[in-house]
C-alpha positions in Angstrom: 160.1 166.8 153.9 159.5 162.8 153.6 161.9 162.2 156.8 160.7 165.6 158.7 157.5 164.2 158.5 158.6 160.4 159.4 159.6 162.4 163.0 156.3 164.1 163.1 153.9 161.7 162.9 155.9 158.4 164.1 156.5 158.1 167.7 159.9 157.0 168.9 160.3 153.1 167.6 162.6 151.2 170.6 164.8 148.0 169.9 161.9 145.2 171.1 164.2 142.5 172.6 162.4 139.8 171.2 164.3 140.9 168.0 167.3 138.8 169.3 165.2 135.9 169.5 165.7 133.6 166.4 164.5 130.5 165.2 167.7 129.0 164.8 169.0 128.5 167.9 171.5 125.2 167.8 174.9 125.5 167.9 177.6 123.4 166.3 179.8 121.3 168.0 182.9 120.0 165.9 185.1 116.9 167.6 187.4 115.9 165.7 186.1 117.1 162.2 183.5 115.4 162.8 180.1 118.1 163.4 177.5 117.7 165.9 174.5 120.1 165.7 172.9 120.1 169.6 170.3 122.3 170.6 170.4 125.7 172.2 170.2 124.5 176.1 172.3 121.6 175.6 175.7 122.6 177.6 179.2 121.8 176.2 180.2 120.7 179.3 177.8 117.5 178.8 179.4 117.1 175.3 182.7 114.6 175.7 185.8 115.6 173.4 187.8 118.5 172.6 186.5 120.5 170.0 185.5 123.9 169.0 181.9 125.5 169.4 179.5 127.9 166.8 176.2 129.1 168.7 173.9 130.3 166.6 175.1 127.8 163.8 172.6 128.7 160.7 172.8 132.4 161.1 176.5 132.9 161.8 177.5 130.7 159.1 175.1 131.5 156.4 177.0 135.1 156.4 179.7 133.3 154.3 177.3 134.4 151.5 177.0 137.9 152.0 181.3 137.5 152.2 181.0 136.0 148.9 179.4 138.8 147.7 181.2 141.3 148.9 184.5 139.6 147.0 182.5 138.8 143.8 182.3 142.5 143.6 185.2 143.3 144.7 186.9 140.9 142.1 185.0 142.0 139.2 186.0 146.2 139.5 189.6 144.6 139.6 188.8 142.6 136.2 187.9 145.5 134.6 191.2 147.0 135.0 192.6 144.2 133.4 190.4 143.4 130.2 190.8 140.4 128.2 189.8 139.4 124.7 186.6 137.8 126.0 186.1 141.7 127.4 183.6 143.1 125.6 184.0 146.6 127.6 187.0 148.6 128.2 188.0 150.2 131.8 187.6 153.3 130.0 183.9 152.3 128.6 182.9 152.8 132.4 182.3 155.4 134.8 185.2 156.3 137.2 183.1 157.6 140.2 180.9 154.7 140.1 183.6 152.0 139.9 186.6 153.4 142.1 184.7 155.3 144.8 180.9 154.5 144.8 181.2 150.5 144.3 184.4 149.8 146.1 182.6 151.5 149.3 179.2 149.1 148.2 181.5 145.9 147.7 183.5 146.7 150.7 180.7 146.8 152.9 179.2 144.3 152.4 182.3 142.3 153.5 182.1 144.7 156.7 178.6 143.7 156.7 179.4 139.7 156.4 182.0 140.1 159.4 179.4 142.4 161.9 176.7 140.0 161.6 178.8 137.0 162.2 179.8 139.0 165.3 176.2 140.1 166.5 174.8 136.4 165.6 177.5 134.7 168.1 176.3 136.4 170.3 172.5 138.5 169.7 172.0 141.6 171.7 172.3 145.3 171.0 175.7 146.1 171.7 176.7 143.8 168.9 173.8 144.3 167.1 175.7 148.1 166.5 178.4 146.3 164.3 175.9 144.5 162.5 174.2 147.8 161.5 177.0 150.1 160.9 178.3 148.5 157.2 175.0 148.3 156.3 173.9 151.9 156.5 177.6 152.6 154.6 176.9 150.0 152.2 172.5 151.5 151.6 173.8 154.9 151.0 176.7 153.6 148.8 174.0 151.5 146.5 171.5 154.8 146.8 174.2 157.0 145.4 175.0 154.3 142.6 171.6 154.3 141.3 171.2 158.4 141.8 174.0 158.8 139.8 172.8 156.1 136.9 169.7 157.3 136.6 170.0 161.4 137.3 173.4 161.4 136.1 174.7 165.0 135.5 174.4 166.5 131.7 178.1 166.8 130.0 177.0 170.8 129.4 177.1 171.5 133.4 179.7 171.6 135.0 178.4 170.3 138.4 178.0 166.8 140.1 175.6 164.6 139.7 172.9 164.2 143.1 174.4 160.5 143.7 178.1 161.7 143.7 177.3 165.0 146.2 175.0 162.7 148.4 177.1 159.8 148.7 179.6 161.6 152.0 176.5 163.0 153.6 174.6 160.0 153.2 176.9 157.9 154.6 177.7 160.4 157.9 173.8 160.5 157.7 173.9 156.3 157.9 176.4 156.2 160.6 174.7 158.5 163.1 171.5 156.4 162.7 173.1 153.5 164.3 174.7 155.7 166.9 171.4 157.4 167.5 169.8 154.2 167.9 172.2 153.0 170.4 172.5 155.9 172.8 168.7 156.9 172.7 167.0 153.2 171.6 164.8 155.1 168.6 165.1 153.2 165.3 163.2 155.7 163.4 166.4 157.3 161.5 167.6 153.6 161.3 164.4 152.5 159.4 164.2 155.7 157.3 168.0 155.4 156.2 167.3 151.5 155.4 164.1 151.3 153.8 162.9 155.0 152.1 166.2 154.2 149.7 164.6 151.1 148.6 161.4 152.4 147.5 163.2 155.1 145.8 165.3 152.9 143.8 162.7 150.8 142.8 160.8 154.2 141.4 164.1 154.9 139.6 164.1 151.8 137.4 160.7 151.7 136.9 160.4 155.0 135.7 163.5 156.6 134.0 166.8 155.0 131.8 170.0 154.5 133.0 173.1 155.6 131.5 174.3 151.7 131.3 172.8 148.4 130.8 172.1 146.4 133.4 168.4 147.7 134.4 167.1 143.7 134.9 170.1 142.7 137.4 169.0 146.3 139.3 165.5 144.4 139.4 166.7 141.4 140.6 169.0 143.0 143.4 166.0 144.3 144.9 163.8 141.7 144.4 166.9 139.6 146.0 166.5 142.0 148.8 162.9 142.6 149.0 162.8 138.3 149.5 165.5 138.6 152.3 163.4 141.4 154.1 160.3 138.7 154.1 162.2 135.7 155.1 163.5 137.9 158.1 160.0 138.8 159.0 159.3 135.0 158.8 161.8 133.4 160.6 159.8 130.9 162.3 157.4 130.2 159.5 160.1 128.9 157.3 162.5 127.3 160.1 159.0 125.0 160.5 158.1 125.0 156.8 161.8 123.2 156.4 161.4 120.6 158.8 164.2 123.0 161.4 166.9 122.9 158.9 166.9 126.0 157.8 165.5 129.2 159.2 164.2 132.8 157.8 167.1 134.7 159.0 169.5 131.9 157.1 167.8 132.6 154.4 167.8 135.8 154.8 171.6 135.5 154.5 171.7 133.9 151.3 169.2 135.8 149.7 171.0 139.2 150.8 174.4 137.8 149.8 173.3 136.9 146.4 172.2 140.6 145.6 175.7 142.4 145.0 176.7 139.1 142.8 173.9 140.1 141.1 175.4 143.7 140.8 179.1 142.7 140.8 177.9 140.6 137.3 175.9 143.6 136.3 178.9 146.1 136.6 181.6 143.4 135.0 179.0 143.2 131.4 177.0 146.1 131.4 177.7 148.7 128.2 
């Protein structure tokens, strides 16, 4: 009803290209090992020495966080295979779905995710933009279906699925076309319904019900992690001048986003 109404009442929302337009425009020059950060309209050809060029420096680099995160999560389903002594849980302790369907498709987007926006910030425009956008719609419904299924898990009398574990296929076919809708017809509005209406939900989740496991203050923190990233995007410019042109919104963004599923990849490794 919530998205049938989104269509009503929201006119078609097209890709502005000013979107492609960041803050951050210098690009690294490396001769020699040695780094050289030159502006946007300076040309390598007016830069002496063999080396290799980054455009786009700050926002292609600062994806090696969201990587990060990706493997941190990645990492820590494989730990629990393999407890220790200093384990306090058991692989057994934990639920399957959630840790060998649900998380490795969260964890393994977001690597996905790290490698498309490296891709779309070398070079900004919407045919790489796509690749960009694809992991993350896997990886949204992938988190969505983790917190369904924590917090409206289904009762040990019925024999049925929980909601998160018969949404998670659809949602991620759902995801998928967005992007592909987006890119053939240039209307964002499934995109933004796909990527934001999850949030909201999840924050209503943990505010009002119990999960199954522990872990309910590093849920908080993942989207507050990612509730900051969405505001330093919207800011780019604002905090690339606050910081003197070091470091711009959509770096930041970076970081902040990458830091979320270490957050959750520390959250699943503990939790009880």
């Amino acid at each position: 009803i919530l998205l049938s109404s989104f269509f009503l009442f929201v006119l078609p929302i097209p890709q502005q290209k000013a979107y492609h337009n960041f803050a951050d425009k210098r690009r690294c020059q490396c001769e020699c090992g040695i780094p050289k950060f030159l502006p946007a309209n300076v040309s390598t050809r007016n830069v002496r020495g063999v080396g290799f060029n980054v455009p786009n420096f700050g926002d292609v680099a600062s994806n090696v966080v969201i990587l990060i995160g990706g493997i941190c999560g990645l990492v820590s389903l494989i730990l629990l295979e393999y407890p220790n002594d200093t384990t306090t849980n058991h692989p057994s302790d934990h639920d399957d779905w959630q840790t060998k369907a649900c998380l490795p498709i969260f964890f393994g987007s977001t690597v996905a995710i790290s490698m498309g926006s490296t891709y779309y910030h070398w070079k900004p425009n919407n045919a790489t933009l796509v690749w960009d956008r694809l992991p993350m719609t896997v990886a949204f419904a992938a988190i969505f279906c983790f917190m369904l299924d924590e917090y409206l898990p289904s009762h040990q009398s019925q024999n049925v699925d929980g909601i998160g574990r018969v949404l998670l296929t659809p949602l991620i076919a759902v995801g998928v076309m967005s992007v592909l809708y987006w890119s053939w017809v240039d209307d964002l509005r499934l995109y933004v319904a796909v990527s934001i209406l999850p949030m909201f939900i999840m924050l209503l989740l943990v505010i009002f019900y119990e999960p199954k496991h522990t872990g309910k203050m590093q849920q908080l923190l993942g989207l507050a992690l990612y509730a900051g990233a969405k505001i330093c995007e919207d800011r780019d410019y604002e905090i690339f001048y606050f910081t003197g042109n070091r470091l711009s919104g959509h770096s930041l963004k970076h970081i902040l986003a990458g830091l979320a599923p270490v957050v959750i990849a520390q959250m699943v490794y503990v939790r009880d």
